[in-house]
N, C-alpha and C positions, 0 to 999 in steps of 0.2 A: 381222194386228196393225198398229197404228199405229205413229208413234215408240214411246212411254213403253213397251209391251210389248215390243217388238222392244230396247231399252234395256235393260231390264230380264231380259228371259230373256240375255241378253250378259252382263250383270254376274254371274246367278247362274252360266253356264260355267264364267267364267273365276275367280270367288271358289272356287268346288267345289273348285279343285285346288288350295287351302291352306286351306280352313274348310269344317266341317259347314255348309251351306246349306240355305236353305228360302226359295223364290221364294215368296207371296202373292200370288194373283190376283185379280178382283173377278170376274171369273164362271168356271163350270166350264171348263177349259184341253182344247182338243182334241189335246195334246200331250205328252210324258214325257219325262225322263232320270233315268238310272240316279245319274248324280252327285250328282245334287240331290232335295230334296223338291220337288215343286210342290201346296199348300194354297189351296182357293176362300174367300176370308175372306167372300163373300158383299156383307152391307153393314154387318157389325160388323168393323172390325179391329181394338179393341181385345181385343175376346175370342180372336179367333183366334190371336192374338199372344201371351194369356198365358201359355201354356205353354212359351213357346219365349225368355220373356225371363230373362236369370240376371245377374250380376255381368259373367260376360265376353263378355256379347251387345251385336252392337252391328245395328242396322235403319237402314237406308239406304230413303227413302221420300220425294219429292215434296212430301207433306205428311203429318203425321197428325193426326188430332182430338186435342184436349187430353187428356181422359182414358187417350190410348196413354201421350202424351208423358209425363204425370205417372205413368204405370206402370212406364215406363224407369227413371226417375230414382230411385222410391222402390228399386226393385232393384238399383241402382246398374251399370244396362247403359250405353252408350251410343248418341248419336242423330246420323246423319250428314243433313243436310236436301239432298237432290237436287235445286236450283234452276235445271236445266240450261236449261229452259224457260220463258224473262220470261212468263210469265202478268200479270203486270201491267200491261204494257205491250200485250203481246199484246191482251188482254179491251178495248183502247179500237179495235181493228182490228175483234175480233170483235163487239161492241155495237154498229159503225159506224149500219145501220138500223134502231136501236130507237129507242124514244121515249126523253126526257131521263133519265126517273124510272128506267125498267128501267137505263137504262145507268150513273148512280149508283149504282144497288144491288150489279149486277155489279162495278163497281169498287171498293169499298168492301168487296165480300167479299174480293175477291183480295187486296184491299191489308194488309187486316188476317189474311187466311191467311198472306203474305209476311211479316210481322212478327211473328207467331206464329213462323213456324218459324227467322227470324233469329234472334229471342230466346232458343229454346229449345235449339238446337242447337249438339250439341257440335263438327259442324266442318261446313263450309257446302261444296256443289258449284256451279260454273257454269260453263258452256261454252267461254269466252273471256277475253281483259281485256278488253275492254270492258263486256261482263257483270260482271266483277269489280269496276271502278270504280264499277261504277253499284249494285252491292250493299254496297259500302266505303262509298259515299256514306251509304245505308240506317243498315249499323251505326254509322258515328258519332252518326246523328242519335240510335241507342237507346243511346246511351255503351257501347257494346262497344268502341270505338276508346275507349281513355283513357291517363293512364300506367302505369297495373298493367300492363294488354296488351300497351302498347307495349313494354315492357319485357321481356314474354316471348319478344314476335317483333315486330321493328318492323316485320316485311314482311307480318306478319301472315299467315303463311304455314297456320302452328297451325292458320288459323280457320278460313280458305278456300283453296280450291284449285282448278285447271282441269282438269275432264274430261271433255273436247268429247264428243261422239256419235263411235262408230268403225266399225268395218267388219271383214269376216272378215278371217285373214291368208288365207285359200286361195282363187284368187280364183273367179268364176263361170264353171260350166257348164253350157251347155246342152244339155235333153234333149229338147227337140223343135226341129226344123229347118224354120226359115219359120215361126215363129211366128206371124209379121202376115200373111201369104199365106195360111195353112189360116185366119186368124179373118179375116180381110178379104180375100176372093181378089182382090179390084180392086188391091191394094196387090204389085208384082210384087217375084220373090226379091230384083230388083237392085237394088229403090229404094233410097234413101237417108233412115234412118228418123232422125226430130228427137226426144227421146224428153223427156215431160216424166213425171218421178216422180212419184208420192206424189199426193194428193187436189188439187183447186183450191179454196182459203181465200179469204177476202175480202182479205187482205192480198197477193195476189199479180195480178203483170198479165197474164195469158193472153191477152189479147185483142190486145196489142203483139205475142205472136208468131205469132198466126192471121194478123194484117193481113202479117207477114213474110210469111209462105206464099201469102198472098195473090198479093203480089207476084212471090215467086219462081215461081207456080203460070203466071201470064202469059207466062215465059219458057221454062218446061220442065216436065215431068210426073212426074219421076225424083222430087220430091222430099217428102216426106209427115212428117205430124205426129201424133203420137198421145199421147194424155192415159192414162196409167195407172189414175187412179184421178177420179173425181166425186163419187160420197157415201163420209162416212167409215163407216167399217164399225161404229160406236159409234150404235146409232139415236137416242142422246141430244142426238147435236152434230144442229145447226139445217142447212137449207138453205142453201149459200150462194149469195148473189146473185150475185155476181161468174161461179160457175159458171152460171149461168143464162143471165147475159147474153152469155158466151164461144158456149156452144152454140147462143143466139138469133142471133149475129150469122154463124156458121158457116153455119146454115141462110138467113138469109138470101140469102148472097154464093155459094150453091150451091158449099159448101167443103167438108162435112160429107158423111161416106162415099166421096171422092172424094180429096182433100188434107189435109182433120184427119180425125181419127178419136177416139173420145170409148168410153172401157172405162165404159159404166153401171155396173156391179157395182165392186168392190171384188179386186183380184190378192190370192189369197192369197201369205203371206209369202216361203216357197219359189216359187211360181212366176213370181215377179216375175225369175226370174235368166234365164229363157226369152226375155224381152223386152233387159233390160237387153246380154244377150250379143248382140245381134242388132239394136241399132242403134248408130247413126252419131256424132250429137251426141248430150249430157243440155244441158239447156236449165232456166235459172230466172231468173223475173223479176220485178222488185218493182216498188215506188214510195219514194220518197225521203221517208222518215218517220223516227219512232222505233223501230216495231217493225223495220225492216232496219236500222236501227244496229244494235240490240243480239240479234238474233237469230241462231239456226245451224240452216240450211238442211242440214236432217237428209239430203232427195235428194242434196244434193250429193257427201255420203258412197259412195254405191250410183254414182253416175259415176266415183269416185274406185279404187272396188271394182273395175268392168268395164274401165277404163282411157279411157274415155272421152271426149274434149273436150269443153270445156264452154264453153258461152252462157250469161254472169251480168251483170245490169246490177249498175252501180257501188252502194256505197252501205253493202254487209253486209262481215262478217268475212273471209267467202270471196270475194266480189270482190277485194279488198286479196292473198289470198294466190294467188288464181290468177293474176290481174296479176303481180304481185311473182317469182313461180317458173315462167309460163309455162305455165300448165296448161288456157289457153284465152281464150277473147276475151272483153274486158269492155267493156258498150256502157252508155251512157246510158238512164237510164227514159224509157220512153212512147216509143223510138225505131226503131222499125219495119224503117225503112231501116238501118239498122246492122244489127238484127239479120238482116234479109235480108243483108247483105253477109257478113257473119260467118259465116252459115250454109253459103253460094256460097264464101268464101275457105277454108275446113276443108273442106268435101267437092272439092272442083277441086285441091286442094293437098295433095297423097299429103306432100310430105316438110313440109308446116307438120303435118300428121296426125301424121307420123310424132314428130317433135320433143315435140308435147303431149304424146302418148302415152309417150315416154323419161323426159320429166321429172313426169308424174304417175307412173310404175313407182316411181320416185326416193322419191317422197315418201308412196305410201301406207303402209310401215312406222310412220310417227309417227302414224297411226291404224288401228292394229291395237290390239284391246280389248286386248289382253295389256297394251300397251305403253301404253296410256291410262293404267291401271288399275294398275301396278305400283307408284308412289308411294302410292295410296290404302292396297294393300295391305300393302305396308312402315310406313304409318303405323299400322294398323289390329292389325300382330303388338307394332310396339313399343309401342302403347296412350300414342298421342303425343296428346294432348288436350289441352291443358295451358290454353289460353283460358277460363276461365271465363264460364255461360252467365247466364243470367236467373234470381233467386231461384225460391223456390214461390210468394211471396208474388206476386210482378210477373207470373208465369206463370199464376197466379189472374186477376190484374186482364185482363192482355191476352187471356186467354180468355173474358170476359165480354162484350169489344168483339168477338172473333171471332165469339159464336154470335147477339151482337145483329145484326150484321153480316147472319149466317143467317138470324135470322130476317126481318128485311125483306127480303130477296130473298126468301125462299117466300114471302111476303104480298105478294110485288109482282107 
């Protein structure tokens, strides 16, 4: 599983233990729990969805096609929009090498998906405030901010609310020993492993922390890099360049199966805890844009999990709170040498180790799903809704620009 799955089988846990649940998947799930139902809605979810919609249901979903949303509504269920992930912002990262035309159309769908589900939704999710200024922004522009509103909640609390990505309370165990030494014998039990989570996207800089290892590789052997994931396990998402070009430069600098090491396939979900227990640093790096303003580096959860020190350039949510609480070093984008230093001053330094490791123990309780999650759920028994959303009539109109939207992307 990616984020949104791994998200979402969380959500359906922890909802199980105060509502009848039913997770919806888009393909056959190779997994079960007794607590919950798990349903393959295929590529209709408004059908799969009918039966399960009544008066006091309420579906928590990303997005859904108009025809769900107007099914909610006439049943008088209700609709929470899970905006955890700027997709709009994101899609100008991930269109970066397409031609003008394809990257309009991709934008234009998202944009008008994102205003579909602002409009329509009876209480909106997002990962942060910053994410939340920047969706407050959005609803004023559709007059959801007005004085009726303001009136209900001037903090507008009602409408929206923050439920970062979270993490088990129990923490990781591991069930094989040398993980990176049985899959890369060159890599010895005692190295010191630099651990980079999750897939490499276009929006991130892999290639600033290869040149760190580069560096530190000149001075001693002890120290190794490894990439968890390359393709996403979704065979729909695109090639990324950015990965291409990370491994192109590894192999040329004869870095590659020696100092980086690159997982071609895909960790399944459990057994990413094998790795994560059993290295040194989690390491994550951007570039100074829009998408690490407003984004949350879901990896950084899974450091946060194992206890981990962490390597973040500046820029994101979590630079700011690792900074701020001491949960590990934050370096400037594109900057190599820092990050080499960073890497050298956390592994040579047992009691700066030890310190990161104190105060992230400290702090992973405020993302434990339970505790994400318990506002939502408190809202969800009192049937706190009280925001008013978008007519049928305007829910008509903005569905028209949605699927126009569609349809020029599949014509494009």
């Amino acid at each position: 599983m990616a984020g949104p799955g791994i998200r979402y089988l969380n959500f359906a846990k922890v909802f199980s233990k105060h509502f009848k649940t039913v997770l919806f998947t888009p393909n056959e799930p190779d997994i079960s729990d007794k607590s919950f139902k798990i349903i393959c809605y295929g590529g209709n979810i408004t059908r799969a969805i009918r039966g399960y919609i009544h008066s006091d249901s309420v579906i928590i979903a990303p997005a859904l096609l108009p025809s769900a949303i107007k099914l909610i509504r006439k049943r008088g269920g209700r609709y929470i929009a899970d905006l955890y992930d700027l997709n709009l912002i994101e899609v100008l990262e991930y269109t970066s090498d397409e031609s003008g035309k394809r990257r309009e159309t991709a934008f234009d769908l998202n944009y008008q998906t994102v205003i579909k589900e602002l409009s329509a939704a009876d209480h909106i999710l997002c990962s942060n405030p910053r994410q939340k200024d920047f969706y407050l922004g959005l609803l004023s522009s559709l007059a959801r901010i007005n004085p009726k509103t303001y009136n209900l909640s001037s903090d507008y609390s009602d409408l929206i609310s923050i439920a970062p990505f979270g993490l088990e309370s129990e923490d990781p165990k591991s069930s094989i020993q040398n993980i990176y030494h049985k899959i890369f014998p060159v890599i010895k039990p005692t190295d010191k492993i630099v651990y980079w989570g999750g897939g490499i996207w276009n929006w991130f800089d892999p290639l600033s922390v290869i040149k760190a290892i580069e560096i530190i590789s000149k001075k001693r052997g002890d120290v190794k890099l490894f990439f968890l994931g390359v393709k996403h396990p979704n065979p729909k998402i695109k090639e990324m360049e950015v990965a291409n070009d990370a491994i192109a430069y590894a192999k040329k600098h004869e870095l590659e199966s020696k100092f980086v090491f690159f997982n071609y396939g895909w960790t399944d979900f459990a057994e990413r805890i094998n790795f994560l227990s059993q290295a040194s640093i989690g390491v994550s790096t951007h570039f100074d844009n829009l998408e690490t303003r407003y984004s949350m580096r879901t990896r950084i959860l899974d450091y946060l999990w194992a206890g981990l020190p962490i390597i973040s350039t500046e820029g994101d949510f979590f630079a700011e709170l690792i900074k701020k609480d001491g949960l590990g070093i934050v370096v400037k984008p594109k900057d190599s040498k820092a990050i080499a230093s960073a890497i050298l001053s956390i592994i040579d330094d047992p009691s700066l180790t030890s310190q990161f490791k104190k105060n992230i123990a400290k702090i992973k309780p405020r993302f434990y799903w339970e505790n994400i999650l318990s506002p939502l759920i408190k809202r969800i028994k009192d049937d706190d809704f009280s925001s008013p959303s978008a007519s049928n009539y305007d829910i008509t109109r903005i569905s028209f620009s949605y699927y126009w939207a569609k349809f020029k992307k599949f014509i494009s």
